[in-house]
N, C-alpha and C positions, 0 to 999 in steps of 0.2 A: 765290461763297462759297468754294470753294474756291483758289482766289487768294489770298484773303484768309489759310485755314489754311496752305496752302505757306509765304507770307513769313513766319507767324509761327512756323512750324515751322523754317525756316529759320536764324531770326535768334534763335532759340532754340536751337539744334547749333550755330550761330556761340560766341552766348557761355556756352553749356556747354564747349567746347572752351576757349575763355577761362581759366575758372574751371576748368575742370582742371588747366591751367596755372601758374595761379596757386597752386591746394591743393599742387600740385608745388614750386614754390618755397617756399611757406610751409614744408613739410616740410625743406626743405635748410639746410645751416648756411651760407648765404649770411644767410637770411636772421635768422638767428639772431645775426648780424655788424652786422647794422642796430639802428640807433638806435632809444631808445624810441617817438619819433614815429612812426616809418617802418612801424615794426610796428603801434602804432595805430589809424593808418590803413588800411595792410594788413588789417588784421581785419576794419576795419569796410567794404572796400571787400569783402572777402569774405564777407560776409553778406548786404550790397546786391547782391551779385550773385545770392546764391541765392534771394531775396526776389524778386529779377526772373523769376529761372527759375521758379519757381512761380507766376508768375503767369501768365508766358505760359503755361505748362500749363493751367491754371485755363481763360485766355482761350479755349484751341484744345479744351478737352474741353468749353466751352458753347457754343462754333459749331459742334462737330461735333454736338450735340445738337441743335440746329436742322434739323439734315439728315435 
C-alpha cells in the first residue's frame, strides 16, 4: 500500500509543480499577449489541473486511512 501512496504522491508534486508553472505564466503578460482562445483554454486547463490535484489528495488521505 504504500507503493501505491508514493506513486500518487508522486505524480501529485510532479503536476503541482506543473500547475505552478503554469499560475506563473498565467500571471505574466505573455500571457496576456495571447488570443482569446488560448487563454480559454488556459483557464480551463488550469482548473483541470487543480481538480486533479485534489483528487489525488483526496485518493492518498483515503489510503492512508486504511492504514
Amino acid at each position: 500500500m504504500k507503493d501505491i501512496i508514493k506513486r500518487i504522491e508522486d505524480e501529485r508534486t510532479e503536476l503541482d509543480e506543473k500547475l505552478n508553472r503554469l499560475n506563473i505564466f498565467i500571471g505574466s503578460d505573455a500571457f496576456d499577449e495571447l488570443d482569446e482562445e488560448n487563454i480559454k483554454l488556459l483557464l480551463i486547463q488550469q482548473a483541470t489541473m487543480v481538480k486533479y490535484s485534489n483528487i489525488l489528495t483526496d485518493r492518498i488521505n483515503l489510503l492512508n486511512k486504511g492504514n
